[in-house]
C-alpha positions in Angstrom: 229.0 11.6 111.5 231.3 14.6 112.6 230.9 16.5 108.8 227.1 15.7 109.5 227.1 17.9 112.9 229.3 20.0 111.5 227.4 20.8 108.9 224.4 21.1 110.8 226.0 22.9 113.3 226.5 25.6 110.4 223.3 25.5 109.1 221.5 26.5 111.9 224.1 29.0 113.1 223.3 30.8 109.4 219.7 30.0 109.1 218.2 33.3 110.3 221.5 35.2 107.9 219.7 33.3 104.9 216.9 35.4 103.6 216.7 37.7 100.4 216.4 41.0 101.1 216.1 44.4 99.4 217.2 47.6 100.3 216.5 50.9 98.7 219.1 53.3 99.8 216.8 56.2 99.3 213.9 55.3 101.4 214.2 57.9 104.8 211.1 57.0 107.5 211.3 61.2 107.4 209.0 61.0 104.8 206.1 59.3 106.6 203.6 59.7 109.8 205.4 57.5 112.0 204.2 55.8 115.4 206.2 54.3 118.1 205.2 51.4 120.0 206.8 50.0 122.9 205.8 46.5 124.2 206.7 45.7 127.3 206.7 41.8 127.6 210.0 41.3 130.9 208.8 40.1 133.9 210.1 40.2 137.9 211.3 43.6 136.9 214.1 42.8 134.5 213.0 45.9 132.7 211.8 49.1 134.8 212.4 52.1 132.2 209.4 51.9 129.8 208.4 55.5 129.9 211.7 56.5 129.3 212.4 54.0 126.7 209.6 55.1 124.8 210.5 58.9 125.2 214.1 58.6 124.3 213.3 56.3 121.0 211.1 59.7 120.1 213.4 62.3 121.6 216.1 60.9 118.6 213.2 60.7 116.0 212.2 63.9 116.2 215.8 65.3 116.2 216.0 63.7 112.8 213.2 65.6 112.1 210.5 62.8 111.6 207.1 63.5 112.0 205.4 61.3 115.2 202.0 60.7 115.6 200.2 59.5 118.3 197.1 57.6 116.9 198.2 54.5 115.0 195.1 54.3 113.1 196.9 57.7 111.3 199.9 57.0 110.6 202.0 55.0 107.6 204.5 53.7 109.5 205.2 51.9 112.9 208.5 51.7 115.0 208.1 48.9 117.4 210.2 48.3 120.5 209.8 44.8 121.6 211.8 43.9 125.2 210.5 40.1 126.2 213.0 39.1 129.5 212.6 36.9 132.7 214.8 35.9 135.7 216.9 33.0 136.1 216.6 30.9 139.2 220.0 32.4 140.0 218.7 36.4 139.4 219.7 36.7 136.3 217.5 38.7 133.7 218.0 37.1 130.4 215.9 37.5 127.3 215.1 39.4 123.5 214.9 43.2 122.3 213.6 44.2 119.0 213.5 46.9 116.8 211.1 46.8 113.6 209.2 49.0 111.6 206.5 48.2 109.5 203.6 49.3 107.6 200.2 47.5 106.3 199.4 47.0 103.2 196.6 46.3 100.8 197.3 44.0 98.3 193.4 43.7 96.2 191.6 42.9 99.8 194.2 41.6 101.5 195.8 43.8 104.9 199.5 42.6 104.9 201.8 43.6 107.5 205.1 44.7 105.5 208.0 45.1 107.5 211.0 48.0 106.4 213.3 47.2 109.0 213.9 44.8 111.9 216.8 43.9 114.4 216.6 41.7 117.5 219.3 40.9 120.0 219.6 38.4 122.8 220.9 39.4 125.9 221.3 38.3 129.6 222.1 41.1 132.7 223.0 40.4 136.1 220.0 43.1 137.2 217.9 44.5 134.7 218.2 45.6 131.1 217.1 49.3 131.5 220.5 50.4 130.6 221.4 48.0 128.2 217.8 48.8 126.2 219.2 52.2 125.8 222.8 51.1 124.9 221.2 49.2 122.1 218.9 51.9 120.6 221.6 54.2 120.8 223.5 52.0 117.9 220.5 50.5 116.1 218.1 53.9 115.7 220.8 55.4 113.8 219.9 53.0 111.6 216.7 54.9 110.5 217.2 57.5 108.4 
């Protein structure tokens, strides 16, 4: 019984770490219309600094010198910045960011959402996560090239 949830224990530790994956070292987002989204799903104010989450993730774009658009329906390619957090019963903010970029598609008549890129973390603050939001972009949009 003890290999059994050891095992399992392992399994689902690794599950999300078990995916093929390709990655073409020369693809750069530089050459594509990019748009940046920002979804804002943290409640009871556990994240305050949208605006400036959403200008900072395109401050650093455009230093590397990609090309933003503002109208999705435009553009090849879509940076997404997903924070999703709620308090505890204690005060605590806990919850998810993401980071993905993706593109649709058409396969013969099919729309397909086609993702380049994607990160998440899990997180919990004692306040809010307007500082650690930034903390994390600042590692992860290097990322992008």
């Amino acid at each position: 019984m003890r290999k059994f949830l050891f095992m399992f224990i392992i399994i689902i530790g690794t599950a999300n770490k078990l995916s093929a994956q390709y990655v073409d070292q020369n693809f750069s987002i530089k050459n594509y219309k990019v748009f940046v989204q920002i979804i804002d799903a943290a409640k009871e104010g556990c994240w305050t600094n949208i605006s400036e989450t959403g200008s900072y993730i395109k401050n650093k774009l455009s230093e590397k010198g990609i090309q933003l658009i503002d109208d999705q329906s435009k553009t090849d390619l879509t940076l997404s910045f997903f924070l999703m957090a709620q308090r505890t019963g204690h005060g605590w903010c806990y919850g998810n960011m993401s980071l993905r970029l993706t593109a649709n598609v058409m396969l013969g008549e099919y729309m397909i959402l086609g993702t380049f890129y994607q990160e998440n973390t899990v997180d919990i603050k004692s306040q809010h996560f307007n500082n650690s939001a930034l903390n994390w972009l600042d590692k992860k949009l290097p990322e992008l090239k």
